[in-house]
C-alpha positions in Angstrom: -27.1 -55.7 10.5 -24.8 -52.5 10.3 -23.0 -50.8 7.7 -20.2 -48.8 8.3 -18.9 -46.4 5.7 -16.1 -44.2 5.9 -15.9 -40.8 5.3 -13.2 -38.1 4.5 -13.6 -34.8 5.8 -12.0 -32.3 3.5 -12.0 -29.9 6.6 -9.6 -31.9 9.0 -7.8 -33.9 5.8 -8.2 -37.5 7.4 -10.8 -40.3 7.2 -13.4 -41.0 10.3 -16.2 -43.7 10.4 -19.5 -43.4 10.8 -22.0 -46.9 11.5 -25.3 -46.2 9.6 -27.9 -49.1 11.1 -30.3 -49.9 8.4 -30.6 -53.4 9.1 -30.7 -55.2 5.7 -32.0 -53.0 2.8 -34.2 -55.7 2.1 -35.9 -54.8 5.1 -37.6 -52.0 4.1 -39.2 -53.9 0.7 -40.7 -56.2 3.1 -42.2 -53.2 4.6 -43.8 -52.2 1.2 -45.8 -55.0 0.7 -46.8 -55.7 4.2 -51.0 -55.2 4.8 -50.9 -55.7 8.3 -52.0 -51.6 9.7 -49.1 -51.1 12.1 -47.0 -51.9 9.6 -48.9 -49.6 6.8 -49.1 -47.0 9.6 -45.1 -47.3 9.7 -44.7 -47.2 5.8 -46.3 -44.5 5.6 -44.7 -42.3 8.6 -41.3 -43.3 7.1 -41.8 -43.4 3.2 -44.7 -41.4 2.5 -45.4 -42.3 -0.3 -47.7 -39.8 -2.2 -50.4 -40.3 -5.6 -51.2 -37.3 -7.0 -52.5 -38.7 -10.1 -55.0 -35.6 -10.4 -52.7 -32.9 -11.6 -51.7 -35.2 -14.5 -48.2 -36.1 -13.0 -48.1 -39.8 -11.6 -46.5 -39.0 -8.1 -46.8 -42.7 -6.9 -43.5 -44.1 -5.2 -42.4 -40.3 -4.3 -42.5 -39.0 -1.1 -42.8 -35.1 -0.2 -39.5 -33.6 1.3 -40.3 -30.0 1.4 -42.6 -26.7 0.8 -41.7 -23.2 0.1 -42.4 -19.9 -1.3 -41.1 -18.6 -4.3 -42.9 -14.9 -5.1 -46.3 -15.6 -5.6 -46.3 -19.4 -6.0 -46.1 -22.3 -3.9 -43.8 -25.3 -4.3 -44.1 -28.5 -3.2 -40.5 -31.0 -3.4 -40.9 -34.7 -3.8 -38.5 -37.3 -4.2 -38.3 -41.0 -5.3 -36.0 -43.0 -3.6 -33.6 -45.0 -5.6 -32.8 -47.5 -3.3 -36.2 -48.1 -2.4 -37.2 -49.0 -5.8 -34.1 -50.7 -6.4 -34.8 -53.6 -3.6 -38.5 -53.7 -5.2 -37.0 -54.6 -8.3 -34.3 -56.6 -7.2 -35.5 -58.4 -3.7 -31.6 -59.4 -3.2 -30.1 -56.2 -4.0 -28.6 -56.1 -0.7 -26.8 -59.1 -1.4 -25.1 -59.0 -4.4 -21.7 -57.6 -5.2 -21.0 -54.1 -4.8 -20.3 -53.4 -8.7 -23.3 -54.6 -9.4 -25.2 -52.6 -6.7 -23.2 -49.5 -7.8 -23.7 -50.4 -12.1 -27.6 -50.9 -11.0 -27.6 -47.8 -9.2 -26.5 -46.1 -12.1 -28.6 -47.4 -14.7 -31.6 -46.6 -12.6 -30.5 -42.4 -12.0 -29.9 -42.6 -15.7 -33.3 -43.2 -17.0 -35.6 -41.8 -13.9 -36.6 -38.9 -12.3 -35.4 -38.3 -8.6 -36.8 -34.9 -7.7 -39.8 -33.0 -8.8 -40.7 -29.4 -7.8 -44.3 -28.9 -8.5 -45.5 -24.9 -8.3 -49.0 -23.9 -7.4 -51.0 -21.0 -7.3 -54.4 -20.5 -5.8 -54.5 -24.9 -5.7 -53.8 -24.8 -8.7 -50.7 -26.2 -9.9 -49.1 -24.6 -12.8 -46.2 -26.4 -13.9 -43.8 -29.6 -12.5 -39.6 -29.8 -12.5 -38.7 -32.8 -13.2 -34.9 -34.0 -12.0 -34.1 -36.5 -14.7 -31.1 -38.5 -15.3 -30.4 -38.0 -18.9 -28.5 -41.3 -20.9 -26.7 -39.7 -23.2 -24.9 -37.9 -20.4 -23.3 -41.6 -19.8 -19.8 -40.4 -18.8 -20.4 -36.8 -17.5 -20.7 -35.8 -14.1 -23.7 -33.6 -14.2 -25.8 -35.4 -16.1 -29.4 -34.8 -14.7 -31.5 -32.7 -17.4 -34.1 -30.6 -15.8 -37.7 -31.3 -17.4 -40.1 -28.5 -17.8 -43.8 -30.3 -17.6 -47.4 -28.7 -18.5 -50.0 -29.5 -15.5 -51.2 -32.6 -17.7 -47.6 -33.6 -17.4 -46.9 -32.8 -21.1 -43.2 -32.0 -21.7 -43.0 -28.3 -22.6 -38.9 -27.8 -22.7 -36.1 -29.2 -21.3 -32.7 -27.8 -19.9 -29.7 -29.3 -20.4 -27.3 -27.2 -18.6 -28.5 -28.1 -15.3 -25.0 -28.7 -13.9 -26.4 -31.4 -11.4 -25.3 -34.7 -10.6 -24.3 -37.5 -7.9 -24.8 -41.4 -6.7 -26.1 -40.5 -3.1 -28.1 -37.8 -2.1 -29.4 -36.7 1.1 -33.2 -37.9 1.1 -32.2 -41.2 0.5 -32.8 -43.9 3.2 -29.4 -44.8 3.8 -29.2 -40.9 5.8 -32.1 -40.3 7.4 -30.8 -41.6 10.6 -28.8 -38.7 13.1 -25.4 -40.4 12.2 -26.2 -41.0 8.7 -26.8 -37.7 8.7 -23.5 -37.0 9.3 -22.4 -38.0 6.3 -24.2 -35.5 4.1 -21.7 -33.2 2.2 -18.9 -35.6 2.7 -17.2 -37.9 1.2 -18.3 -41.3 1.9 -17.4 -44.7 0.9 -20.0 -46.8 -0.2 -19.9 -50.1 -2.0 -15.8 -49.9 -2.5 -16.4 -46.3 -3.7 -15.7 -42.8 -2.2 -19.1 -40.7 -3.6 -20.2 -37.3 -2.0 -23.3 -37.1 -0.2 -25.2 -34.9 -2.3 -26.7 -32.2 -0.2 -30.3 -31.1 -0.9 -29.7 -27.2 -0.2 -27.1 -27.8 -3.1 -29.5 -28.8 -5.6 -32.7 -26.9 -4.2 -30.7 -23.4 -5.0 -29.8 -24.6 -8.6 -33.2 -25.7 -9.5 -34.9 -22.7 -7.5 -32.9 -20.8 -9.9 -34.2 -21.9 -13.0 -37.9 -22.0 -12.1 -37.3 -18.0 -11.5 -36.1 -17.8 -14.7 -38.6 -19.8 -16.4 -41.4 -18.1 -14.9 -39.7 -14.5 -15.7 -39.2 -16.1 -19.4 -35.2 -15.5 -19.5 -34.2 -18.9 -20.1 -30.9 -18.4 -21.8 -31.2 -20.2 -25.1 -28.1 -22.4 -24.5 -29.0 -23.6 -21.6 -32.1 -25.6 -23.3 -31.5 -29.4 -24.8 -30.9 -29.4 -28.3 -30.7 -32.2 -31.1 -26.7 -33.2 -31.4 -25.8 -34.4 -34.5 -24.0 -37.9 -34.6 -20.4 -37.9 -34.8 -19.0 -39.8 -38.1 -15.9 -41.4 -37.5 -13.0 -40.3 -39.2 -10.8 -44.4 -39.1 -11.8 -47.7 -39.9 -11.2 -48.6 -36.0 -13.8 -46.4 -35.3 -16.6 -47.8 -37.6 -15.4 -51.2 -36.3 -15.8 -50.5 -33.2 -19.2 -48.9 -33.0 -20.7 -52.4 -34.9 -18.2 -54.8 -33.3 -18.0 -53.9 -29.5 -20.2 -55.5 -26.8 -18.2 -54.5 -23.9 -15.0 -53.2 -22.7 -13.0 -54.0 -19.7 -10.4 -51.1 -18.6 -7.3 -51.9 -16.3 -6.2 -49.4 -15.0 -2.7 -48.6 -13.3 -1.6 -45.5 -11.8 2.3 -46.0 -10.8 5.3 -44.3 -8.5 8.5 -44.9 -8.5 11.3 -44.8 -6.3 14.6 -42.2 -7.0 16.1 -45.1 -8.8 13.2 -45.4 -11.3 11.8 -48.8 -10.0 8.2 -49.0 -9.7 7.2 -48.2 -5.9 3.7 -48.9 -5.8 0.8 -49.8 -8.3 -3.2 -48.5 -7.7 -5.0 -50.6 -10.2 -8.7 -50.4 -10.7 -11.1 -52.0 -13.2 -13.5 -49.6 -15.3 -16.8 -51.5 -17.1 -18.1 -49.9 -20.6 -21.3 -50.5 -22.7 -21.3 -47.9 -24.7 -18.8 -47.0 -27.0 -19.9 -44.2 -28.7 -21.4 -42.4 -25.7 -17.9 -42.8 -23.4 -15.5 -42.1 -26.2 -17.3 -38.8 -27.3 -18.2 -37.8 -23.9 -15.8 -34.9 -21.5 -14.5 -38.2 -19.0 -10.7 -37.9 -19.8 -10.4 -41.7 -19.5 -12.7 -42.7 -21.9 -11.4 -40.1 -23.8 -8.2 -41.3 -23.6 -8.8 -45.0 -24.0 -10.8 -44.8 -27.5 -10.2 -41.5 -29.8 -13.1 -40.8 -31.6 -12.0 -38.4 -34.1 -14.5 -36.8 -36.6 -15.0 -37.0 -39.8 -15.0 -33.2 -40.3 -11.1 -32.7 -38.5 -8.3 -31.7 -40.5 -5.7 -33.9 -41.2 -2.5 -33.7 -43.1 -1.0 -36.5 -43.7 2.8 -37.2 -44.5 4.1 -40.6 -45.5 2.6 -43.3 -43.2 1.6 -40.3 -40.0 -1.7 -38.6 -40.1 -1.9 -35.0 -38.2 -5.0 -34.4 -36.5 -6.4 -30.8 -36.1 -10.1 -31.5 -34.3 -12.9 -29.9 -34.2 -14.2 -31.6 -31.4 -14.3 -29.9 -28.0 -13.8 -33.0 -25.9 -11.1 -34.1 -28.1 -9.4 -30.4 -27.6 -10.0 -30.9 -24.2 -7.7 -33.0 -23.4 -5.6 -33.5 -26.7 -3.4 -32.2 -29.0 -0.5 -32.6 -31.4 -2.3 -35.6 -32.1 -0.2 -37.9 -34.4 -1.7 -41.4 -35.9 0.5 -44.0 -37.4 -0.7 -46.2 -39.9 0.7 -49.7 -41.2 2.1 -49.2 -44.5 0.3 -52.2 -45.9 -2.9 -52.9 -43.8 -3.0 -49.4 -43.7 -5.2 -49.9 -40.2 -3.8 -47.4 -37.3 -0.9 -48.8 -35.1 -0.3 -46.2 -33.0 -1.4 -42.7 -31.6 1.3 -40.3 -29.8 0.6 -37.2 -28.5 0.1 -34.8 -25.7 -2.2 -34.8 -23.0 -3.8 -32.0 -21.2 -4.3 -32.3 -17.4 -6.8 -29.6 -16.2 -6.2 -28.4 -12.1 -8.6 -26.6 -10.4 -8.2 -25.0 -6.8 -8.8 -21.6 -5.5 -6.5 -19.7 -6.9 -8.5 -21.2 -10.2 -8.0 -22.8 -13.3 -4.3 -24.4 -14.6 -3.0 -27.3 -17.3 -0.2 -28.8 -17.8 0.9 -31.4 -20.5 2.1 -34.7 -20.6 3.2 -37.3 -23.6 0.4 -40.0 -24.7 0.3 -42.8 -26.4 -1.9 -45.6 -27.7 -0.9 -49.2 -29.1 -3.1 -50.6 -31.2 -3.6 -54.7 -31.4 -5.2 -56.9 -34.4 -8.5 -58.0 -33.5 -10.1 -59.6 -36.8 -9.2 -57.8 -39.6 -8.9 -54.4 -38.0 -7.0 -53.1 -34.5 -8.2 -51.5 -32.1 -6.5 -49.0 -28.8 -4.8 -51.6 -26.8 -2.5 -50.0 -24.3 -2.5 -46.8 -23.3 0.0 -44.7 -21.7 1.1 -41.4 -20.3 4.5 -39.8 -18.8 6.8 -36.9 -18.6 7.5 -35.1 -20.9 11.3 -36.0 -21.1 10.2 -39.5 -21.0 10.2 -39.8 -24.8 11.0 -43.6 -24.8 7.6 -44.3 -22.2 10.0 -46.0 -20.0 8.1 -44.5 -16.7 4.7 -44.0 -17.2 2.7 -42.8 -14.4 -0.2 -44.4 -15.9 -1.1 -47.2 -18.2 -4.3 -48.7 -19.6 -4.6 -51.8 -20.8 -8.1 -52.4 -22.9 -9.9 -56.0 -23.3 -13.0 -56.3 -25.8 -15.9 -58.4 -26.0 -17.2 -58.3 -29.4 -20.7 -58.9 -30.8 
């Protein structure tokens, strides 16, 4: 079969299609396990798969997409495929639905390496880049760490600030073809999502970067990983939370309205979460918004049944601020949260915010309540009569 995917050009502002034939994906783990030699002969010429198992690095499963010079070294790119391993793992991942190709998809970039850049000299290899998705980076969209790896394959440091990420990049299978091709750089829709093609020139100039500053030695400190301490929550709806919650389901609903103030049209979408902790604390202004996770180290002041937040968390002043929390009088559990939020623009001319009223409603769930509905409008819209967009939280509990 075909698959056709559409893609916005942000050149010509309007949406074209491309059809990518690659048959079923399924297709090409058949080809993996196949012993016959025309088809080995055709596994290999396609995937290429490479084990280089002598310089201490296990290579097997990556194929070798480029070689260049850098000064006085050599450097050899490989890359793993995602998909590919994906169908090995799941012989129906071409079949099943497309939140569950896209959550698989994600899972797998998050705990694997894609690229490696391995530098020689003189045959001898000297050290191996490892792309690596890093987990902790759950909700943020450059979260690929950037391994630093001893010939034996030892780690020897790793950088954090990479500023790499993506879903779909360009050595994948899906774009080897001359029309999938195409699609590289642009925006494509893929599994009910738009994602950008991420281009390999993109990522080779970021990495080649950092190797020239590793050899030279002038790693900036903060761009290395370090230890981060744990956050302690600052409300009881936090600590119930983090031992409490399975799963959470997000609705959301962006809304316009008509110049009577009628609703004119609703974009809902639905948003999947496993991990508390790591979504609420990371820099995604929806999880952000959806569950507060204040610290025990802010300031508060608190007056009569309102608690006045003063963070010291950057994602929290982010986004955040005059941060009010209302607390029943006699459960003394939070009931609601109002504030302001902060909505960051970028363009050419560069960087701009401007501020709208938030709010959260909390619900009883047990003996605690947790952020139910959330909301944001106008600033003159003191009463939340219009939002523009509303959040409405379910929970599966442990």
């Amino acid at each position: 079969m075909s698959s056709e995917f559409s893609i916005k050009c942000p050149f010509i502002n309007q949406i074209w299609f491309i059809r990518i034939k690659y048959q079923d994906l399924s297709k090409y783990s058949n080809m993996l396990s196949m012993k016959k030699p025309l088809f080995l002969l055709l596994s290999i010429a396609f995937i290429a798969f490479l084990n280089l198992n002598a310089f201490g690095q296990d290579f097997t499963e990556f194929k070798e997409v480029d070689k260049f010079k850098l000064s006085d070294y050599n450097v050899a790119v490989y890359f793993k495929d995602p998909l590919l391993e994906l169908i090995k793992t799941y012989p129906d991942f071409d079949g099943k639905e497309n939140q569950i190709k896209r959550k698989l998809l994600s899972d797998y970039l998050f705990h694997n390496s894609l690229y490696i850049f391995q530098i020689s000299k003189k045959k001898e290899v000297q050290k191996n880049y490892e792309l690596f998705g890093n987990p902790q980076k759950l909700r943020e969209r450059n979260y690929f760490n950037l391994n630093v790896l001893k010939p034996d394959g030892t780690l020897e440091k790793s950088i954090d600030k990479v500023n790499l990420g993506g879903k779909f990049f360009e050595h994948m299978v899906l774009f080897q073809s001359e029309r999938g091709k195409q699609a590289i750089g642009k925006g494509v829709q893929i599994w009910g999502y738009f994602d950008k093609i991420e281009p390999y020139e993109t990522l080779k100039k970021r990495i080649t970067d950092l190797i020239k500053m590793d050899i030279e030695n002038s790693i900036p400190d903060d761009l290395l990983t370090k230890k981060m301490a744990t956050i302690q929550p600052l409300f009881d709806y936090q600590k119930f939370g983090l031992s409490h919650i399975k799963s959470r389901k997000l609705t959301i609903t962006i809304l316009q309205y008509d110049s009577l103030g009628n609703v004119k049209n609703k974009y809902p979408r639905i948003e999947t979460d496993e991990n508390l902790y790591l979504s609420s604390t990371s820099k995604e202004l929806i999880w952000v918004m959806a569950f507060p996770f204040f610290s025990a180290q802010d300031s508060t002041i608190q007056n009569g049944n309102s608690i006045k937040i003063s963070s010291k968390l950057e994602n929290i002043n982010h986004y955040l601020k005059d941060i009010d929390v209302m607390i029943n009088p006699t459960t003394k559990q939070v009931e609601r949260i109002i504030g302001k939020l902060i909505i960051h623009g970028y363009s050419s001319e560069g960087h701009s915010t401007s501020d709208v009223l938030y709010q959260v409603e909390f619900a009883s769930i047990n003996e605690f309540t947790l952020p139910k509905t959330i909301k944001y409008c106008a600033l003159d819209d003191k009463e939340f009569k219009k939002p523009t967009l509303i959040i409405e939280v379910e929970y599966e509990l442990n």
